[in-house]
C-alpha positions as a Markdown table, in Angstrom:
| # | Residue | x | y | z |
|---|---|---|---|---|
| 1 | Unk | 0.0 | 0.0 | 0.0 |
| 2 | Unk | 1.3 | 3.2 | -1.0 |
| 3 | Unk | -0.3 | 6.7 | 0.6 |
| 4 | Unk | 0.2 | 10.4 | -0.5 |
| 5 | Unk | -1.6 | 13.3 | -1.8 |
| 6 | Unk | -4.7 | 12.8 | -4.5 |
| 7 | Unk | -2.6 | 15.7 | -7.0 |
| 8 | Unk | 0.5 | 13.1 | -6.6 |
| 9 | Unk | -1.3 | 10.0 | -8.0 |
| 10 | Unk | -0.3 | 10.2 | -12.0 |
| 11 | Unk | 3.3 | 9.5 | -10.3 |
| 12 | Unk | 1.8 | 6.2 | -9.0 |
| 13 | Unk | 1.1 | 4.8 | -12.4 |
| 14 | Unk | 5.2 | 5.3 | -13.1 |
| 15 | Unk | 6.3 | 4.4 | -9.2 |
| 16 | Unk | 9.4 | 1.9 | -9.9 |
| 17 | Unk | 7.9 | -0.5 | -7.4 |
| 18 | Unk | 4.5 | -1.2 | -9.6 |
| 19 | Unk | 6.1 | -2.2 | -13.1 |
| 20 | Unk | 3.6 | -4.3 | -14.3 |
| 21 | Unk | 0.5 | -2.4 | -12.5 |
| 22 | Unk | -1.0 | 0.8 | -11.6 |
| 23 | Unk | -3.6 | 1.6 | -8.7 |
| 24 | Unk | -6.3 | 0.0 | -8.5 |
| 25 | Unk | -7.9 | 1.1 | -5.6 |
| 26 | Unk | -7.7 | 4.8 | -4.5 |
| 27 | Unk | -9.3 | 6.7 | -1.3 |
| 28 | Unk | -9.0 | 9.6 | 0.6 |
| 29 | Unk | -8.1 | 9.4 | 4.5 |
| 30 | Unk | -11.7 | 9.9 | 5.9 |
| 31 | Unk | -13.0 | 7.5 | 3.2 |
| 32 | Unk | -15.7 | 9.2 | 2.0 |
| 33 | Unk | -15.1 | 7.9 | -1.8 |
| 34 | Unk | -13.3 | 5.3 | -3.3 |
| 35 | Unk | -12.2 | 3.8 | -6.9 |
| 36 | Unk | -11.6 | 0.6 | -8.3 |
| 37 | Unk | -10.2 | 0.0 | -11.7 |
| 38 | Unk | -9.8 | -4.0 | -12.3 |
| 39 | Unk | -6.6 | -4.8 | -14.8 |
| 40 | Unk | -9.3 | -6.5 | -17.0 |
| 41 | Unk | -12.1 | -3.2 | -17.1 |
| 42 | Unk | -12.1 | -0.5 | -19.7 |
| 43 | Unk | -13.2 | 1.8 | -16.9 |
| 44 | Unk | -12.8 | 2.5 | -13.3 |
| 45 | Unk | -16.1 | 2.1 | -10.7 |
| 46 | Unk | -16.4 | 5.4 | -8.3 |
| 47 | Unk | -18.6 | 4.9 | -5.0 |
| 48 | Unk | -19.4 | 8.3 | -3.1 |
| 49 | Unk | -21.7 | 10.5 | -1.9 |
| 50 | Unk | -24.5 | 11.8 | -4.4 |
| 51 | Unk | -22.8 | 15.2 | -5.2 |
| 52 | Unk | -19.8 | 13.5 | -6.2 |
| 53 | Unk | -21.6 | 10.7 | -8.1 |
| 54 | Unk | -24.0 | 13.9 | -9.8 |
| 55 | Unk | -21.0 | 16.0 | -10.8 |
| 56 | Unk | -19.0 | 12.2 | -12.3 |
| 57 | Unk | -22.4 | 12.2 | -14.1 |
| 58 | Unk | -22.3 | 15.7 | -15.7 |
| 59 | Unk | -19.3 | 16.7 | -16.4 |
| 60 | Unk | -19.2 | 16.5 | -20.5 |
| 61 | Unk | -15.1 | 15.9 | -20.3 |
| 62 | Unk | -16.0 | 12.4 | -18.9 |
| 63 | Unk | -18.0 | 9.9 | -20.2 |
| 64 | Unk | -20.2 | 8.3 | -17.3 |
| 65 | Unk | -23.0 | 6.2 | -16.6 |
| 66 | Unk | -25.0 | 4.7 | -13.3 |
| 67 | Unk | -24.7 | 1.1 | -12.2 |
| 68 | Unk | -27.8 | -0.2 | -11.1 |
| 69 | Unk | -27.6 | -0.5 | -7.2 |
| 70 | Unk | -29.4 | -3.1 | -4.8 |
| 71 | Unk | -28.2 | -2.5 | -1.4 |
């Protein structure tokens, strides 16, 4: 497990101790959202709270969609 600052994590995908993968799961300290990206997806899964979800959803530079959810 690596740690540092969100603006840092491009470096991560060029760290010399993760040759043959990058992140696959990213999360701030207070855990309030997280990412998953599997080596196999063409995408990566973003679980947070409904303003961050909402603004994932509009933001035209991105291209988005909602996974059905069954708690």
């Amino acid at each position: 497990m690596l740690t540092g600052r969100l603006g840092d994590a491009h470096d991560l995908y060029h760290h010399p101790d993760l040759v043959a993968f990058s992140p696959s799961n990213i999360w701030p300290v207070d855990r309030s959202w997280a990412t998953f990206t599997h080596f196999d997806l063409h995408g990566t899964k973003v679980a947070g709270p409904t303003t961050l979800i909402e603004r994932l959803l509009n933001n035209p530079g991105l291209e988005a969609l909602r996974l059905p959810w069954r708690p």
